[in-house]
PDB file of N, CA, C and O in Angstrom:
ATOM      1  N   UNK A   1     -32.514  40.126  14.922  1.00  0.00           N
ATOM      2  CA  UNK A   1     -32.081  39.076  14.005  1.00  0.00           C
ATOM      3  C   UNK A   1     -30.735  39.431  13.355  1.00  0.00           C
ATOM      4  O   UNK A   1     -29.848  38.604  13.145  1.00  0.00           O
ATOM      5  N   UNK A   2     -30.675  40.574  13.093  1.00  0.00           N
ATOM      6  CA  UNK A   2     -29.404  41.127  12.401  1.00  0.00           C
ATOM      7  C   UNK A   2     -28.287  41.059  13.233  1.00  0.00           C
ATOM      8  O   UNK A   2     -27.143  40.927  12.798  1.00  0.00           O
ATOM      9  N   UNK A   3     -28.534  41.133  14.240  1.00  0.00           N
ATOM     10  CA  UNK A   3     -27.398  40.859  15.216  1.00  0.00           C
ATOM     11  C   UNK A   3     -26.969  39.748  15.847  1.00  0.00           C
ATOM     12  O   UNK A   3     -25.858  39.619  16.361  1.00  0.00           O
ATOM     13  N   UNK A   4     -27.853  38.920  15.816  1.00  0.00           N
ATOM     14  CA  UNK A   4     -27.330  37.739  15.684  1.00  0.00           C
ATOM     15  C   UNK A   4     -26.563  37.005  14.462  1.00  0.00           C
ATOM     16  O   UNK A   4     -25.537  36.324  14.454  1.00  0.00           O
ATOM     17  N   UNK A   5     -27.098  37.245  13.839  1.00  0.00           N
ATOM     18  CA  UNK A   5     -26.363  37.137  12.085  1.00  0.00           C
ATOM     19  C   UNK A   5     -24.891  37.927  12.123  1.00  0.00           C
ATOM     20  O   UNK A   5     -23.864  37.302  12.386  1.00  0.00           O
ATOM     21  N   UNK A   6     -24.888  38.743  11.960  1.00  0.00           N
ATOM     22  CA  UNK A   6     -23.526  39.750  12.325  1.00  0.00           C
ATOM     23  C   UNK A   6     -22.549  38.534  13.705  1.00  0.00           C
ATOM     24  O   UNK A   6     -21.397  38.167  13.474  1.00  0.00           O
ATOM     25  N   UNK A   7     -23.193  38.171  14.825  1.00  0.00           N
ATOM     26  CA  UNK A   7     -22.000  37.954  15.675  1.00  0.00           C
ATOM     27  C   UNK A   7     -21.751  36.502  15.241  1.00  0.00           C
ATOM     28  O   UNK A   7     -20.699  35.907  15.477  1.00  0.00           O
ATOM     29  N   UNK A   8     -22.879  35.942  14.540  1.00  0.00           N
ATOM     30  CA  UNK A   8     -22.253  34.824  14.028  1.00  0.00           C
ATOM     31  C   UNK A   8     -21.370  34.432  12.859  1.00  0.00           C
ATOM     32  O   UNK A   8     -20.976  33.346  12.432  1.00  0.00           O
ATOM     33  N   UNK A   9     -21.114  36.309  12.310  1.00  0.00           N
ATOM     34  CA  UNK A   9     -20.201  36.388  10.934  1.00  0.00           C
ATOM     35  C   UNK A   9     -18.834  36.627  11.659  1.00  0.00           C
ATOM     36  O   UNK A   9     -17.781  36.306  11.109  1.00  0.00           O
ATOM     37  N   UNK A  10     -18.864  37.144  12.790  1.00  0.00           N
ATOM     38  CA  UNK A  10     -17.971  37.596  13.931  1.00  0.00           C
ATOM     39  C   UNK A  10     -17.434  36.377  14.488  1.00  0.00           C
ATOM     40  O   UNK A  10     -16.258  36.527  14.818  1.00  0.00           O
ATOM     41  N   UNK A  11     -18.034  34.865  14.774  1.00  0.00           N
ATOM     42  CA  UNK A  11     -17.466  33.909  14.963  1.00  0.00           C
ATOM     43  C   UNK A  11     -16.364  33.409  14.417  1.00  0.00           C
ATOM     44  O   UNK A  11     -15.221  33.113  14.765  1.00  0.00           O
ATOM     45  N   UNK A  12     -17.399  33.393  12.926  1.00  0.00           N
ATOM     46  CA  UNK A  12     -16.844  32.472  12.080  1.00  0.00           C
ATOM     47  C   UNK A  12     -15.239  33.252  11.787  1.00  0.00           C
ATOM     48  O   UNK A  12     -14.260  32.542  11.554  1.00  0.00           O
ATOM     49  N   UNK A  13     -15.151  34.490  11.825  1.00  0.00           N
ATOM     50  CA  UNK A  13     -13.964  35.295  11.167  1.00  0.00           C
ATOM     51  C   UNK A  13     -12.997  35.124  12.791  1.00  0.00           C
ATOM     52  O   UNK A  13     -11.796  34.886  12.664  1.00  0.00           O
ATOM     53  N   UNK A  14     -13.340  35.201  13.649  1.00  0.00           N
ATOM     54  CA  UNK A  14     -12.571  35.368  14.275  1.00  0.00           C
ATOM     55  C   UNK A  14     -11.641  33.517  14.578  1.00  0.00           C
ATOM     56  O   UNK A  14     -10.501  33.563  15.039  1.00  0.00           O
ATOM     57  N   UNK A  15     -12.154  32.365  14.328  1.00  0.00           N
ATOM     58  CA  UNK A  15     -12.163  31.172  14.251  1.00  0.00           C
ATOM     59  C   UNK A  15     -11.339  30.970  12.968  1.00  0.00           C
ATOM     60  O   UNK A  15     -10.684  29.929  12.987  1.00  0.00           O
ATOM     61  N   UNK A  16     -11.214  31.733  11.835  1.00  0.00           N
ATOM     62  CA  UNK A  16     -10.733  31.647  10.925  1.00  0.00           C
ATOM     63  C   UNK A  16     -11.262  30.437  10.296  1.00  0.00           C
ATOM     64  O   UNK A  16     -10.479  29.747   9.643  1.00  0.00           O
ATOM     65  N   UNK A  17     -12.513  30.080  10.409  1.00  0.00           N
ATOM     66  CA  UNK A  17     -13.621  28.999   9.591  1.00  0.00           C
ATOM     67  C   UNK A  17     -13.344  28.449   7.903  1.00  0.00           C
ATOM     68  O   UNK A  17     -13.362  27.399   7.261  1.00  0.00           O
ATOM     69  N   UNK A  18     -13.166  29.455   7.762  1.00  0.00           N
ATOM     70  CA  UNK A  18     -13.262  29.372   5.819  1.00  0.00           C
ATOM     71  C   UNK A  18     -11.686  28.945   5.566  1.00  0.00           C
ATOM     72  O   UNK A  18     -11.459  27.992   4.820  1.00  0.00           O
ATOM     73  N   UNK A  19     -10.595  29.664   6.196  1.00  0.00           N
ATOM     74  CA  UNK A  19      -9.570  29.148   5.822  1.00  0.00           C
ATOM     75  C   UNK A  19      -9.462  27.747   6.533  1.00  0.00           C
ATOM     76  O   UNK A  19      -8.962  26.958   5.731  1.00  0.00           O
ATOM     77  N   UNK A  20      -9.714  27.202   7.616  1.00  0.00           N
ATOM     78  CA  UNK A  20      -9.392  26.095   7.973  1.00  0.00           C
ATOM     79  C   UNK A  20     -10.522  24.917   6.686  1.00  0.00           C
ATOM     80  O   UNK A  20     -10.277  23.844   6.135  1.00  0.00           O
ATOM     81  N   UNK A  21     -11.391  25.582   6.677  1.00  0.00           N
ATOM     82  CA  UNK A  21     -11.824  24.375   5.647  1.00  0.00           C
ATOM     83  C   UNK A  21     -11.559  24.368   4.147  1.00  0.00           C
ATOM     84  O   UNK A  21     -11.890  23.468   3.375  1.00  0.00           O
ATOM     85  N   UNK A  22     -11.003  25.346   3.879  1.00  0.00           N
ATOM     86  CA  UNK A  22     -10.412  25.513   2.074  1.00  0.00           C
ATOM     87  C   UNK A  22      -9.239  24.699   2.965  1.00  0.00           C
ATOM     88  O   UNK A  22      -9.309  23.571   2.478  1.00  0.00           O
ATOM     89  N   UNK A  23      -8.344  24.660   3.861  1.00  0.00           N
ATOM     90  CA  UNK A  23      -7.166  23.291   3.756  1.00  0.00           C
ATOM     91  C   UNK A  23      -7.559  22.180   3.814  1.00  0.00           C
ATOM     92  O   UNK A  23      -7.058  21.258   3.172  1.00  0.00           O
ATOM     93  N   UNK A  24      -8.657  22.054   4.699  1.00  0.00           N
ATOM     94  CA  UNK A  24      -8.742  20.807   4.736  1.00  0.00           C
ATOM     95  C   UNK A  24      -9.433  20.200   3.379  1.00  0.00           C
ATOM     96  O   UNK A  24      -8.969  19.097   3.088  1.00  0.00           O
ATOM     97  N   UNK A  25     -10.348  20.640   2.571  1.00  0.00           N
ATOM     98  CA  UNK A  25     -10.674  20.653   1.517  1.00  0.00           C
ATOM     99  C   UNK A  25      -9.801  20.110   0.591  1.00  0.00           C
ATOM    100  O   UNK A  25      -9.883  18.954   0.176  1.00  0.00           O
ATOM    101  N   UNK A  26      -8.725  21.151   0.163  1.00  0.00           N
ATOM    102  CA  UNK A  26      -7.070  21.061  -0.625  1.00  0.00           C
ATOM    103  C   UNK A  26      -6.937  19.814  -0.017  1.00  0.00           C
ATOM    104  O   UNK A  26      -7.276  18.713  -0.452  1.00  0.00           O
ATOM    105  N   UNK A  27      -6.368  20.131   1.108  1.00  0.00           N
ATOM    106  CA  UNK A  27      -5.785  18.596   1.788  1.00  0.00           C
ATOM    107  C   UNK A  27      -6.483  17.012   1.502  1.00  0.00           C
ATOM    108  O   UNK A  27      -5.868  15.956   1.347  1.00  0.00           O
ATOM    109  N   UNK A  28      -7.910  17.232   1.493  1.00  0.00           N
ATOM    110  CA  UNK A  28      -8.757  15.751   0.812  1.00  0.00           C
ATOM    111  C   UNK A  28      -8.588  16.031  -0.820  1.00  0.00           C
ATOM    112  O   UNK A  28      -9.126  15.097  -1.414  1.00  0.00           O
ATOM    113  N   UNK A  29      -8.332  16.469  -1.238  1.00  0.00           N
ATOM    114  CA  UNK A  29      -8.241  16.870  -2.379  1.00  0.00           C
ATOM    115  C   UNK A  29      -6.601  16.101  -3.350  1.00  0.00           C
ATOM    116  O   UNK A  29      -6.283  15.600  -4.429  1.00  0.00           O
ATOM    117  N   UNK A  30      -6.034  16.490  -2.030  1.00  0.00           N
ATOM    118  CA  UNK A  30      -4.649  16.195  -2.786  1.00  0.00           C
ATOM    119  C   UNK A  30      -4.028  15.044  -2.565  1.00  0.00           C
ATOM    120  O   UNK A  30      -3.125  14.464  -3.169  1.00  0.00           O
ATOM    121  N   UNK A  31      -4.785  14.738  -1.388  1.00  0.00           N
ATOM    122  CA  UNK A  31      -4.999  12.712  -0.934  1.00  0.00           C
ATOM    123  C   UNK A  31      -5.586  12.040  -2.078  1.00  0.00           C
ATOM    124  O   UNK A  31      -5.264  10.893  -2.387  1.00  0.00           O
ATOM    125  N   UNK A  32      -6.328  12.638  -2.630  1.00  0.00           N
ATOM    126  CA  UNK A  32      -7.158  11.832  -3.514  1.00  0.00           C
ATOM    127  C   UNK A  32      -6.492  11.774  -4.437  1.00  0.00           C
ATOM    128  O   UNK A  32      -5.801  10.755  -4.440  1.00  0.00           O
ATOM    129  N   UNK A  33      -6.345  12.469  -5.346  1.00  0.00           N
ATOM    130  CA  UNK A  33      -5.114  12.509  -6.308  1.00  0.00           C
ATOM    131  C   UNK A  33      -3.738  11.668  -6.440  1.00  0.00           C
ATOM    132  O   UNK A  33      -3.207  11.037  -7.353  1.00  0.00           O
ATOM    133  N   UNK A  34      -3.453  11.926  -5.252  1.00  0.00           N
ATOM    134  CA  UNK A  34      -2.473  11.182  -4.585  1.00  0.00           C
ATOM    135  C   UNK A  34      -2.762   9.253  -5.088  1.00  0.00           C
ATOM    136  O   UNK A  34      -2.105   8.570  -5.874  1.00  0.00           O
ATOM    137  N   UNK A  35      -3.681   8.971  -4.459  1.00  0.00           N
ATOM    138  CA  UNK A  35      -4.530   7.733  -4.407  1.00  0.00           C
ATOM    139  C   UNK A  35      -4.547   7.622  -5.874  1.00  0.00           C
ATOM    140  O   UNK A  35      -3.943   6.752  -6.501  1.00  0.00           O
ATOM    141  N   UNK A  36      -5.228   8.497  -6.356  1.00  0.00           N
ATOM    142  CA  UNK A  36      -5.618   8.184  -8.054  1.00  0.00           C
ATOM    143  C   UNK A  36      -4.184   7.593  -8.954  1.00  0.00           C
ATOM    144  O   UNK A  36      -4.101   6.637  -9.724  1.00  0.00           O
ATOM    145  N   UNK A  37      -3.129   8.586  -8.503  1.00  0.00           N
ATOM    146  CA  UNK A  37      -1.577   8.469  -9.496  1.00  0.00           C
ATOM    147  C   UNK A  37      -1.196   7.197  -8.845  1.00  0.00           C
ATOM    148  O   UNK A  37      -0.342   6.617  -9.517  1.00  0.00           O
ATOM    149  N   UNK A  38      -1.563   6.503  -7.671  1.00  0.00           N
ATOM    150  CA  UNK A  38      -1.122   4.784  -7.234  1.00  0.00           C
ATOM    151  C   UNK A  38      -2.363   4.390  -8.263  1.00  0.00           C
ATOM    152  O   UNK A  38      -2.204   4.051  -9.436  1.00  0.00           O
ATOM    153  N   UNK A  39      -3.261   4.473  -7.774  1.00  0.00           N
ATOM    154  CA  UNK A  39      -3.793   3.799  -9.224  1.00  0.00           C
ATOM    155  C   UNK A  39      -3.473   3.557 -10.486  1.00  0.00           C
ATOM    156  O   UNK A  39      -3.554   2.448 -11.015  1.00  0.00           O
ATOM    157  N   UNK A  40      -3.120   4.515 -10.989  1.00  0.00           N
ATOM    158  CA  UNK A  40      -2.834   4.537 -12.341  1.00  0.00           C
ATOM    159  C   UNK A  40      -1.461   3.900 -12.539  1.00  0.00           C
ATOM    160  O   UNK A  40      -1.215   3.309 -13.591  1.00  0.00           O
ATOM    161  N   UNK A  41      -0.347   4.024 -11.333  1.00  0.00           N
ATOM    162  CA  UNK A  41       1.027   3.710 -11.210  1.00  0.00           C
ATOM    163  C   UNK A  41       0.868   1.689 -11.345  1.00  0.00           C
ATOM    164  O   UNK A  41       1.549   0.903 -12.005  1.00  0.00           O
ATOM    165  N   UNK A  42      -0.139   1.474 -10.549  1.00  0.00           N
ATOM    166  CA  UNK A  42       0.124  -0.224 -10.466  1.00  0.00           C
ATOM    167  C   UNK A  42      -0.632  -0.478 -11.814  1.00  0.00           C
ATOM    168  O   UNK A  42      -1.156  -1.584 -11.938  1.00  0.00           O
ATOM    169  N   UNK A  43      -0.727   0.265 -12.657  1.00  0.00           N
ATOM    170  CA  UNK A  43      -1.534  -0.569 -14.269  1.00  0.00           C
ATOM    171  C   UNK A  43      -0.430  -1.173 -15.032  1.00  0.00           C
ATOM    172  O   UNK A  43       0.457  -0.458 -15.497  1.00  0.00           O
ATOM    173  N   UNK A  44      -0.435  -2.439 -15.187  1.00  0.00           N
ATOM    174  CA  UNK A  44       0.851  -2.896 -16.429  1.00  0.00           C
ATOM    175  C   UNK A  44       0.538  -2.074 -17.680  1.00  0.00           C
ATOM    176  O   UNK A  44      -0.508  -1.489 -17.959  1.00  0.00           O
ATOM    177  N   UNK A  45       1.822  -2.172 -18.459  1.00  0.00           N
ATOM    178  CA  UNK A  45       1.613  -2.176 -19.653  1.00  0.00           C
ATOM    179  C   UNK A  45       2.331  -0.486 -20.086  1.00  0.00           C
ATOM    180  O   UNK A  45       2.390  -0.174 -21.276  1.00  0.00           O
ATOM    181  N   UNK A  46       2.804   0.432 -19.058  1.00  0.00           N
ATOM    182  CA  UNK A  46       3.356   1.396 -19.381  1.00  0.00           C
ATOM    183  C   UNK A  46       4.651   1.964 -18.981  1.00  0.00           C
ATOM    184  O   UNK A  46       4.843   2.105 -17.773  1.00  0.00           O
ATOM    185  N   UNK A  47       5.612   2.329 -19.849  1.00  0.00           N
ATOM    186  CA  UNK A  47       6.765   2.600 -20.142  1.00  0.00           C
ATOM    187  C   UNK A  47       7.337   3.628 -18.615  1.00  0.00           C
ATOM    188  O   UNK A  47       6.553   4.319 -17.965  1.00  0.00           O
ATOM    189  N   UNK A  48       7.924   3.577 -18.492  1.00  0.00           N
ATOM    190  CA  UNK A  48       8.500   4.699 -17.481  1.00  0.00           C
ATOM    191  C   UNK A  48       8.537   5.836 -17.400  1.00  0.00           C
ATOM    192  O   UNK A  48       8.306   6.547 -16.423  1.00  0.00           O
ATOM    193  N   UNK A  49       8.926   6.188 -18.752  1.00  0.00           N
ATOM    194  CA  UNK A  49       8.476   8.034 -18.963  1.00  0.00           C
ATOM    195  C   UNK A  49       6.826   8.121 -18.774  1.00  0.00           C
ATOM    196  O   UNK A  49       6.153   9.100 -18.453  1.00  0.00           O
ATOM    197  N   UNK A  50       6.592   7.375 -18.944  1.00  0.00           N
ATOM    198  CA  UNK A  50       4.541   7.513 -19.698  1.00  0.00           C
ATOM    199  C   UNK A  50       4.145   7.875 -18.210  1.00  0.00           C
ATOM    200  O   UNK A  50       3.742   8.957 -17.784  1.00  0.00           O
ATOM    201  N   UNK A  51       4.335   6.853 -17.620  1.00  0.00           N
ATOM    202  CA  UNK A  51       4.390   6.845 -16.134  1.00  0.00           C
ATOM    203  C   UNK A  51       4.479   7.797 -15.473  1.00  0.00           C
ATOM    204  O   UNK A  51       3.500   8.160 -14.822  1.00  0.00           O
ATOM    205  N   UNK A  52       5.563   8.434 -15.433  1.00  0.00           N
ATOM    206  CA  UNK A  52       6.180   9.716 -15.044  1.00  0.00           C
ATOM    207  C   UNK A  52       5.767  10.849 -15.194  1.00  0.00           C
ATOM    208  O   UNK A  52       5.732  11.807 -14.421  1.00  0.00           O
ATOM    209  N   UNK A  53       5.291  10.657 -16.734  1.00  0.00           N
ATOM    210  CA  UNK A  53       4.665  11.919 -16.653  1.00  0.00           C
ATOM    211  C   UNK A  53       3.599  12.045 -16.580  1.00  0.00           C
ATOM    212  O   UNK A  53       3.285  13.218 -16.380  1.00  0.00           O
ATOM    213  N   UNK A  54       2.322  10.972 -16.686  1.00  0.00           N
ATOM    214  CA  UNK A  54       1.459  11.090 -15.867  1.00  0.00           C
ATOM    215  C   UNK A  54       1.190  11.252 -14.499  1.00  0.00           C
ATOM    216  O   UNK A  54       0.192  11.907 -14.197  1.00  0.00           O
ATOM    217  N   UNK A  55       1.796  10.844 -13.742  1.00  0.00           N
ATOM    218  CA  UNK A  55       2.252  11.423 -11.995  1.00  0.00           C
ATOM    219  C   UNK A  55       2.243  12.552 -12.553  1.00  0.00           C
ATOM    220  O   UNK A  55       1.102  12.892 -12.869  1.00  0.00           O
ATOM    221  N   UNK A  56       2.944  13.199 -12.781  1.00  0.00           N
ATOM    222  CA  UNK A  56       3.539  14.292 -12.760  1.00  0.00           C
ATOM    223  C   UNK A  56       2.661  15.507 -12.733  1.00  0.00           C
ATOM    224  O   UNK A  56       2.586  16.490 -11.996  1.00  0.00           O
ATOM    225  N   UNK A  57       1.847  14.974 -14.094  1.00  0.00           N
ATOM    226  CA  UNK A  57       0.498  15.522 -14.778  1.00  0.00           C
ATOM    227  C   UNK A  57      -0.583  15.817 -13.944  1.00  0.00           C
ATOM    228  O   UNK A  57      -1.337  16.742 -14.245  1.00  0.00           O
ATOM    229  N   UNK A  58      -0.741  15.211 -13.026  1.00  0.00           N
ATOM    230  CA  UNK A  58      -2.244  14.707 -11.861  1.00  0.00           C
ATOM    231  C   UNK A  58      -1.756  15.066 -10.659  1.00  0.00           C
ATOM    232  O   UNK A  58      -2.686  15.198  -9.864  1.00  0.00           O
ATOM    233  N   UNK A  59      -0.365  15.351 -10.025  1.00  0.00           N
ATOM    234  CA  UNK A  59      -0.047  15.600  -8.904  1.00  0.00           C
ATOM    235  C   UNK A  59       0.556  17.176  -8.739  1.00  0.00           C
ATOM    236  O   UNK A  59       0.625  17.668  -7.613  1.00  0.00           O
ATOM    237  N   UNK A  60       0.926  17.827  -9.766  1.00  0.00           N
ATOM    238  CA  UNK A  60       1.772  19.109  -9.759  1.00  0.00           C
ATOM    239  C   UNK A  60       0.367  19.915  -9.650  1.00  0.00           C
ATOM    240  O   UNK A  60       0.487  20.637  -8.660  1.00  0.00           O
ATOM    241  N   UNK A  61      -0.664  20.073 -10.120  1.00  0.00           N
ATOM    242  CA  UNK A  61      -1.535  21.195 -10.203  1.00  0.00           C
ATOM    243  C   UNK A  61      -1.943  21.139  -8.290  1.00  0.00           C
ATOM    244  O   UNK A  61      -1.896  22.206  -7.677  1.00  0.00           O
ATOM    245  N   UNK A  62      -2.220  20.164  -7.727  1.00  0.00           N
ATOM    246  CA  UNK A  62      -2.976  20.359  -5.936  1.00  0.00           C
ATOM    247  C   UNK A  62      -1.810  20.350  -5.672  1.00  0.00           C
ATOM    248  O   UNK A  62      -1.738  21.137  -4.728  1.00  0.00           O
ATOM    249  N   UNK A  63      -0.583  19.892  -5.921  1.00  0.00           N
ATOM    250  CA  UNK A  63       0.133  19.963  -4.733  1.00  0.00           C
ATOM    251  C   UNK A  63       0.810  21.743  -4.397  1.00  0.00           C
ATOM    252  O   UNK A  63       1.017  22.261  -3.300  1.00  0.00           O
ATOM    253  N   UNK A  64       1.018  22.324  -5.768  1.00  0.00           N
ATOM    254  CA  UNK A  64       1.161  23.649  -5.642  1.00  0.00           C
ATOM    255  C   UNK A  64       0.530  24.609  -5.505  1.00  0.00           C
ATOM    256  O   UNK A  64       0.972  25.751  -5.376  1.00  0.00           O
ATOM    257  N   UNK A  65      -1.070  24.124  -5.520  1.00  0.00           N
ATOM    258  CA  UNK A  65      -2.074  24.752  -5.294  1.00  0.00           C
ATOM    259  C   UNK A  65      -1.965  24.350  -3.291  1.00  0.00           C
ATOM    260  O   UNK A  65      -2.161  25.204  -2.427  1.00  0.00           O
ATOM    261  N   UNK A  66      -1.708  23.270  -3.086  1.00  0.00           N
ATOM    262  CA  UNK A  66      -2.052  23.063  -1.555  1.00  0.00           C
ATOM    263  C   UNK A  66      -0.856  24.184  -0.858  1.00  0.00           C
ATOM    264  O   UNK A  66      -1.285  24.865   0.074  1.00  0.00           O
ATOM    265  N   UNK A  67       0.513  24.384  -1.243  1.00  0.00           N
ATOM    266  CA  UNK A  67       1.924  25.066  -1.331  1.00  0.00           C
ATOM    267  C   UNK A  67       1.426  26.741  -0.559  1.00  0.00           C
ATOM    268  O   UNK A  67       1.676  27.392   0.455  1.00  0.00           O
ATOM    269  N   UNK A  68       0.436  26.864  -2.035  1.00  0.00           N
ATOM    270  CA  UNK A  68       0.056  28.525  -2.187  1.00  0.00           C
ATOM    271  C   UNK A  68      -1.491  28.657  -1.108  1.00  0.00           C
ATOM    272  O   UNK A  68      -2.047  29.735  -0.894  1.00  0.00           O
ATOM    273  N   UNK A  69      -1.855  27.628  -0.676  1.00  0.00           N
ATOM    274  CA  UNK A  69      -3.027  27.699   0.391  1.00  0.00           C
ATOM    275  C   UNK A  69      -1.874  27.693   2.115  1.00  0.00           C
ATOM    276  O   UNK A  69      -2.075  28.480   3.041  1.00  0.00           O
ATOM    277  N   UNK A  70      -0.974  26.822   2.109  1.00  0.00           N
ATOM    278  CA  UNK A  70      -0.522  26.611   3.668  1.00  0.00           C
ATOM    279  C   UNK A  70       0.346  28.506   3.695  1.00  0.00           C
ATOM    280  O   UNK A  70       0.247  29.379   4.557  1.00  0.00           O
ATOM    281  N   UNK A  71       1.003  28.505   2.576  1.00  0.00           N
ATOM    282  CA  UNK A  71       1.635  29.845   2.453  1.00  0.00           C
ATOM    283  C   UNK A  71       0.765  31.027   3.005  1.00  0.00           C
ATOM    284  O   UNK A  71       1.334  31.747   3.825  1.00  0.00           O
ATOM    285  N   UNK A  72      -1.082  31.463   2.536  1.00  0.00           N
ATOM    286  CA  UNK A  72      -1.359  32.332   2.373  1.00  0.00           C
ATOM    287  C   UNK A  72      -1.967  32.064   3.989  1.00  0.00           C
ATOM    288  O   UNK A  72      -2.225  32.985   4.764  1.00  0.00           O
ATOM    289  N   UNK A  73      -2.109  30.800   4.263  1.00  0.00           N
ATOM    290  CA  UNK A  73      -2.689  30.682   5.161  1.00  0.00           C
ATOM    291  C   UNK A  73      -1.383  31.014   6.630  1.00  0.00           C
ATOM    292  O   UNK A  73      -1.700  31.542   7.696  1.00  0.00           O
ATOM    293  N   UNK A  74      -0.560  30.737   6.422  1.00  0.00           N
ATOM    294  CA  UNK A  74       0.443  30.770   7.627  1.00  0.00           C
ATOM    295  C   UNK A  74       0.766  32.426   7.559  1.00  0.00           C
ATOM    296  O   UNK A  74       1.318  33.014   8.489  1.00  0.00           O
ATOM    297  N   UNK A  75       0.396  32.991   6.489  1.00  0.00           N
ATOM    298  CA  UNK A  75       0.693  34.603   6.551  1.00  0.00           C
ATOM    299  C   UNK A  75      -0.607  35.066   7.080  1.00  0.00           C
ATOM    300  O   UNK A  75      -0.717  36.134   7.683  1.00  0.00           O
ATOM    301  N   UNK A  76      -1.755  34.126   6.814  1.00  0.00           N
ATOM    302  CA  UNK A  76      -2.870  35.083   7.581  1.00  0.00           C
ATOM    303  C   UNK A  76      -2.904  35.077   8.959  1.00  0.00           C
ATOM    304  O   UNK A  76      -3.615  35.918   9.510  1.00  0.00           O
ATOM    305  N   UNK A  77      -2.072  34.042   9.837  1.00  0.00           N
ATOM    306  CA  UNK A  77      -2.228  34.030  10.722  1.00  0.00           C
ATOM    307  C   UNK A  77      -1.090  34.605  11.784  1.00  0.00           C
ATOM    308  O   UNK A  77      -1.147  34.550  13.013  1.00  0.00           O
ATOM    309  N   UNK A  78      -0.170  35.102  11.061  1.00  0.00           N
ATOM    310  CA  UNK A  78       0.942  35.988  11.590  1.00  0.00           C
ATOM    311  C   UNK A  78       0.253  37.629  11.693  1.00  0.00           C
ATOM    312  O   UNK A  78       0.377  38.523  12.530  1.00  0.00           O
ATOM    313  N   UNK A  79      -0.482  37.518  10.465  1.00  0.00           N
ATOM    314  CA  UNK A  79      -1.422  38.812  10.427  1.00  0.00           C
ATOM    315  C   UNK A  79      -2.371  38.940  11.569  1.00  0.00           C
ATOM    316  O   UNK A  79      -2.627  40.097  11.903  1.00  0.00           O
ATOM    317  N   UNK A  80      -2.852  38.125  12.129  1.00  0.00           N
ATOM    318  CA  UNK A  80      -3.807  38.298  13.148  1.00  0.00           C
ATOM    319  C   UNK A  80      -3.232  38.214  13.979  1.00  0.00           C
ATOM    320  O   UNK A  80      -3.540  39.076  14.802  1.00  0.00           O
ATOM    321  N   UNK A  81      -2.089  37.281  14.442  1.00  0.00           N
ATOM    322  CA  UNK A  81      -1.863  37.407  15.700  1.00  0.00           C
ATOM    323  C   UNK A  81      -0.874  39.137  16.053  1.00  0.00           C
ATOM    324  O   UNK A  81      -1.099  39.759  17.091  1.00  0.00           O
ATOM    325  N   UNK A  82       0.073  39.606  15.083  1.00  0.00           N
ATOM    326  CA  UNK A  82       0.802  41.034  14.793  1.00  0.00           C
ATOM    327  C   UNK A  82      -0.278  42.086  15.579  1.00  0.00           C
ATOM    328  O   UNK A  82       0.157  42.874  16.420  1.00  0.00           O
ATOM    329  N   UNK A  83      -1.556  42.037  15.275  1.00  0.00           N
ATOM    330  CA  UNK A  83      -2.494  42.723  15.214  1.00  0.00           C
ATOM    331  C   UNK A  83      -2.891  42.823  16.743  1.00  0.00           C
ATOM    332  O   UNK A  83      -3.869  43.487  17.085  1.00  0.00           O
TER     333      UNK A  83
END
């Protein structure tokens, strides 16, 4: 049993499993957001700065979070292939 368990931890790592789904994750993540700031963008009734900086507010935290995932992720995979 243990060894089957083990080669299926051996799959998953060698497939790089976990990182492909923390992007894609980020990635639905930052669509959504995305979606949410058009939402909030077509509401009458607010000034341009207000505007602005709400975008701003709702889109800067995933998108630099998605930045620091493609980054760590395109270095992990220079790492494996080096190897």
């Amino acid at each position: 049993m243990m060894n089957l368990v083990g080669r299926f931890l051996d799959f998953i790592d060698r497939r790089q499993v976990v990182r492909r789904a923390m992007v894609l994750i980020v990635l639905w993540q930052l669509v959504d957001v995305y979606l949410f700031a058009k939402h909030i963008a077509l509401r009458p009734g607010m000034s341009g700065l207000e505007l602005a900086a709400i975008i701003a507010a709702l889109t800067s935290p995933p998108t630099a979070l998605m930045g620091f995932l493609f980054k760590s992720y395109g270095d992990g995979r220079n790492d494996v292939r080096a190897q």
